[in-house]
Steps between C-alpha positions, in 0.01 A plus 500: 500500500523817675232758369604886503427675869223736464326348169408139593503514887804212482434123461518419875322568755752648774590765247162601538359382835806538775444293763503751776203729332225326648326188653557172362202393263285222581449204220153618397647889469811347321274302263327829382851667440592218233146580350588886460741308201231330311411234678109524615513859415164695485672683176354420186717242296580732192608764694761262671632379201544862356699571826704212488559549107676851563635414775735208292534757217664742724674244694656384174610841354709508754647204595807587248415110296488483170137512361356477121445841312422518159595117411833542684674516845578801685765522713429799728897490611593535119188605279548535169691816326430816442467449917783570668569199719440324140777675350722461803389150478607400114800703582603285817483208279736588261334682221715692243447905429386387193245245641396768787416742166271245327293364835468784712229630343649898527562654189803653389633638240879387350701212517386196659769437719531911607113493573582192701761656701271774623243250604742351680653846678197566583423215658809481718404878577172398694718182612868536668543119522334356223858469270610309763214286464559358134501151462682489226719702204307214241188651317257234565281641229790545235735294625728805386430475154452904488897515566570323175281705231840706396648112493218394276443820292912458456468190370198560229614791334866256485293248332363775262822713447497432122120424404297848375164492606236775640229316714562211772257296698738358856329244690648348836439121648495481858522207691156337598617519873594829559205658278249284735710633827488862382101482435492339805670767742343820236165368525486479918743799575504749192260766406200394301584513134837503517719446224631141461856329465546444156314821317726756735783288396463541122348850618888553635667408216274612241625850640850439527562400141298821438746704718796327289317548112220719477444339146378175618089436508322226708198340323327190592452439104707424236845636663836509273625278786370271810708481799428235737732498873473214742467650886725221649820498220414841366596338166363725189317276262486797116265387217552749205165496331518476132423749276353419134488622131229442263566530120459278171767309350511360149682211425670534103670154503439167609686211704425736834305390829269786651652437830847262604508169415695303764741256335308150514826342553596678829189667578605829524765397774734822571859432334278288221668204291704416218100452321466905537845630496469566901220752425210290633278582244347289196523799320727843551284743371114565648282781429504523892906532498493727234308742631508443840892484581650825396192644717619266787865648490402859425283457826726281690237255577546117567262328233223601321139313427299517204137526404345490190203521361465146365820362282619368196644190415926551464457456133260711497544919378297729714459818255240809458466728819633208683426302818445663863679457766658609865838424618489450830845601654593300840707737750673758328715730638374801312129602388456823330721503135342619243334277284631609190842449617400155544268432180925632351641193675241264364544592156847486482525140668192339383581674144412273185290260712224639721363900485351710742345825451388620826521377877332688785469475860217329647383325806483103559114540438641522097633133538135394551356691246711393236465105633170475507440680136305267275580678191458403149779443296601500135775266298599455196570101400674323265494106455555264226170305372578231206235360245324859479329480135259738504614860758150601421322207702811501748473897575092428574586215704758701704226814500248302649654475828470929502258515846474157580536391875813185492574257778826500610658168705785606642825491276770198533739756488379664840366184621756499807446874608138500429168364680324247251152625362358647201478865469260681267611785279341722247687599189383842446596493121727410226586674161811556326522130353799451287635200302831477386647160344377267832502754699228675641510861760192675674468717761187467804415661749367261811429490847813488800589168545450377169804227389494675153732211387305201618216675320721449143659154549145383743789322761360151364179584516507667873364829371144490293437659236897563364588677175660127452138332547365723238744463252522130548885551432752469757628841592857597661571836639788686376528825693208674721543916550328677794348870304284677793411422839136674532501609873320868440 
């Protein structure tokens, strides 16, 4: 390698020693030349290797190779921005203005691609040739994705043309490939902490929706709507959150399932069967329908989920302040009517057969609340006992079980859409014994979960102690009344 003239004396020895300047040397003189360089030198040995230390650190700051600094490679022809040459470098490759704005480490203010442009004037200011020198009109970084953003913001607010909502949260998938390519080429030519791919892409369009309607908010939480765009199709993927009521319904007659009951014939199919009259369901009304649909209409949602807390048996009444619940409403179009215009529609269409006094907005947090309640409940049962002679005997018998802890197997009746085991469950108390001819009513109050029925009729014995195992008479239950759900 050739050393710079005048700082390392040259790396040969007729740069420095012409042959004309002087006698020729004789071997022993020429041997104590070569020593002068470290060989049987009278210099100490640290000192030499201090010499020869700074002499390869200079050497190698300018050679113009690339050498480690900070973890990465340098490239002293194209350093990394805000340094000139780096800028003219990212720009010879291909870079868009909006991709010159985000790694060039120079801050200005305005649009992306505007500040870009004035990097790049500026630039070809301090260099007449370097347009010529691009490589390419193809953003390696973006691969041109910048240019679509009006295509994509076009095509989301399409897809949202007839949903209300206030608050969005837009996410973008790029492909594996070109995110590692763009972190590649940011990381060894852009400006340390310089903004990557995918958040100045959402950055972009974040602020062009805003430019269209001012309205719209971007959270990260909760948002009336997701939107989701894949980089490569720029297909717009919309999930309209659902919004949900909470309220308590009272059920006044029976013969109606808490939620639908998909016809066992066809299973729900869509269309249904000659078994269901083509609705699909075992049974037309639900307290879920009832409630639920003219809110799904009004709304123009697509379906609608319910939650209670708990639920009765379908010939079972629900009655007193009534059960809670949320309706859960799956993707509807509007989100803001009043409620009582809504609590209107319920009356008039679940009218005669299920009542609601109140419904209010609330969050999805409700729906757990209400689930996991483990209220106590009380009923009022009736059931049919034969060979009672003495009610006196037969009312202490049946008052006995007032705070007593009962095993419960779990019910035939359930059997399929229950886990076998035996659950225990106090009966808080009993009063209100009545007799009349062989039959007998009460009302209890007992702990969730209790199978209030089994705990008449004993379900052959599965439940211990029973109102039947007391009485020694076997019991049938007529009719079983929900009167207060205690969740205060």
């Amino acid at each position: 390698m050739t050393g710079l003239p005048g700082l390392f004396g040259g790396d040969n020895m007729e740069d420095r020693e012409p042959e004309d300047s002087g006698p020729k040397l004789d071997e022993e003189d020429e041997w104590q030349l070569y020593a002068s360089a470290g060989y049987a030198s009278f210099e100490s040995e640290n000192e030499n290797e201090d010499t020869q230390t700074e002499l390869e650190q200079e050497e190698i700051w300018f050679d113009g190779d690339d050498f480690d600094f900070e973890g990465s490679t340098v490239n002293w022809d194209s350093p990394p921005c805000p340094a000139p040459l780096g800028i003219a470098h990212v720009i010879k490759i291909g870079v868009c203005n909006h991709c010159l704005a985000r790694v060039s480490g120079k801050l200005i203010r305005g649009d992306s691609s505007e500040a870009g442009a004035s990097i790049r004037e500026e630039a070809y200011s301090r260099d007449n040739e370097l347009e010529s020198k691009i490589a390419q009109d193809y953003c390696p970084l973006c691969e041109n994705l910048f240019d679509d953003i009006e295509n994509i913001v076009d095509r989301v607010l399409g897809e949202l043309s007839e949903t209300e909502f206030k608050t969005m949260q837009f996410g973008i998938h790029l492909p594996k490939d070109l995110v590692q390519e763009e972190d590649r080429i940011r990381s060894k030519y852009g400006a340390q902490g310089s903004y990557h791919l995918k958040g100045a892409i959402v950055e972009a369009i974040h602020a062009r929706i805003g430019e269209l309607d001012k309205t719209i908010e971007f959270v990260k939480e909760k948002p009336d709507v997701m939107v989701l765009v894949d980089g490569l199709t720029l297909r717009v993927d919309v999930d309209v959150r659902p919004i949900f009521l909470y309220g308590r319904y009272r059920k006044v007659i029976r013969g109606i399932p808490q939620t639908r009951w998909p016809c066992r014939a066809c299973r729900g199919r869509k269309g249904g069967c000659e078994s269901c009259e083509g609705t699909g369901l075992q049974y037309v009304d639900s307290v879920q329908d009832l409630i639920g649909e003219p809110i799904r209409e009004a709304l123009g949602a697509e379906d609608t989920s319910f939650h209670g807390m708990g639920r009765e048996d379908i010939d079972v009444r629900c009655l007193g302040s009534g059960r809670p619940f949320v309706m859960e409403i799956k993707r509807p179009l509007r989100r803001n009517l009043p409620t009582k215009d809504l609590m209107d529609m319920v009356q008039t269409h679940a009218s005669g057969k299920v009542e609601v006094d109140e419904l209010i907005w609330c969050t999805r947090k409700k729906v757990n609340e209400v689930k996991q309640s483990r209220s106590e409940k009380t009923y009022t049962i009736r059931f049919r006992a034969e060979g009672i002679d003495d009610e006196k005997k037969a009312e202490e018998g049946i008052l006995s079980l007032s705070g007593q802890i009962i095993d419960q197997e779990t019910p035939r009746r359930v059997s399929h859409r229950r886990a076998a085991k035996v659950r225990r469950r106090k009966v808080t108390s009993i009063d209100n014994v009545s007799f009349e001819g062989d039959e007998i009513e009460l009302t209890l109050r007992c702990e969730a979960g209790t199978y209030v029925k089994e705990l008449v009729h004993s379900d052959e014995g599965r439940t211990k102690p029973s109102v039947q195992e007391v009485l020694g008479a076997d019991c049938e239950v007529i009719w079983l009344d929900v009167l207060e759900i205690h969740d205060d």
